[in-house]
N, C-alpha and C positions, 0 to 999 in steps of 0.2 A: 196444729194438726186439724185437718177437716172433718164436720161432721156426719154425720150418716144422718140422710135425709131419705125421707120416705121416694122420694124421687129415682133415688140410689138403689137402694132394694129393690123396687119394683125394677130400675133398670140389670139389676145383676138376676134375678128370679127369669126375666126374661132374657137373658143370656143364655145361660144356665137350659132354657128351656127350648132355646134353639138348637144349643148344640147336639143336645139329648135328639132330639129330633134329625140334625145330620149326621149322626153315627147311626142312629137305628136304618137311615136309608142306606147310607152307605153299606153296613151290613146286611140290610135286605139285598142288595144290584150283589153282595158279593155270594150270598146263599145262594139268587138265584142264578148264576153262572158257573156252580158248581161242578159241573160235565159240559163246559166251553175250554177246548183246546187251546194252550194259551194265556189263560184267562189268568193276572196276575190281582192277588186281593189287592184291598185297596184300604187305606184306612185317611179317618179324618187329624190331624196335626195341627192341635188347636196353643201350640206353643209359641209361635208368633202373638197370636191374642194375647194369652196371659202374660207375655213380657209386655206390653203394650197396656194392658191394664196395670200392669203394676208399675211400669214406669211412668202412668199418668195418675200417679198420687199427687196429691197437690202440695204444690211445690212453694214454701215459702219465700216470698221477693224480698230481702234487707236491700237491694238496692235496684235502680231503674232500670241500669241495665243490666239484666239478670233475665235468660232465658225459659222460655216456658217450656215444660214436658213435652216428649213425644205425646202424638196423637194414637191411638190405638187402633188396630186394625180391624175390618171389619167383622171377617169371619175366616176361620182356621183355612186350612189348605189341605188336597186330601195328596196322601204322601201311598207308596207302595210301599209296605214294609219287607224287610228281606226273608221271607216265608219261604221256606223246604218246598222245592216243586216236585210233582210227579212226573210220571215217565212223558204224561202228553203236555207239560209244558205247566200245567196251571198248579197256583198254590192256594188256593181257597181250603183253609180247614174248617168245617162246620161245625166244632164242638169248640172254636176261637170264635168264629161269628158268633155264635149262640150268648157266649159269656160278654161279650162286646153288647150284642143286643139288651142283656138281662141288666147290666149296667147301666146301658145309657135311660131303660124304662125304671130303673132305680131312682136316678137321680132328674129325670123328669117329674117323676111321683112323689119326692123331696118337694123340689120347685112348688108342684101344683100344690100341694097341701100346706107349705107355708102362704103361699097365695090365696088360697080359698080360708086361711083363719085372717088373712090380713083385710078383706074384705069384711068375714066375719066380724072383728072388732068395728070397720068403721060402720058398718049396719047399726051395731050396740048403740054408736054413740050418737048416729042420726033417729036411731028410733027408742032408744036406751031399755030395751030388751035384747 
């Protein structure tokens, strides 16, 4: 099994902090199209990544010829979800962007404060205060 390296973290914290970040735009463009005729919400589908991430756990080789993991994807894909339209076409709910929004600044401010202690400690241990 592999280990968890600080390399790791910091690269899942900034994952993690990007996608918080494409869902909160995505649901910003979908607020503000609220009264555009037509206008079909939009969401981010970050399910491709996560299979990708998890299928690139590292894979132990007992023999040479033995294939390596997929590679992971870069970033989700914004998918329309199938949302109740109104009479002019468009299905933007604003009280589902909202919770989408509150979410994704949820788990951005997760991110950020494990990150701001993990600097924290190494400050500790270059200045050991």
């Amino acid at each position: 099994m592999g280990q968890i390296s600080d390399a790791s973290i910091m690269a899942a914290l900034r994952q993690q902090m990007t996608q918080a970040v494409a869902r909160e735009t995505v649901a910003a463009s979908n607020i503000a199209n609220v009264d555009t005729p037509g206008y079909k919400a939009r969401e981010i589908d970050f399910s491709q990544l996560l299979d990708g991430q998890l299928g690139a756990l590292p894979m132990a080789e007992t023999r040479a010829g033995h294939l390596a993991g997929p590679v992971p994807a870069d970033a989700g894909t914004v998918v329309t979800p199938g949302l109740p339209e109104r009479r002019d076409g468009n299905t933007v709910q604003v009280d589902h962007e909202l919770v989408n929004m509150t979410q994704a600044n949820i788990d951005f401010s997760a991110a950020q404060t494990v990150l701001a202690e993990k600097f924290r400690l190494v400050r500790y241990a270059i200045n050991g205060q």
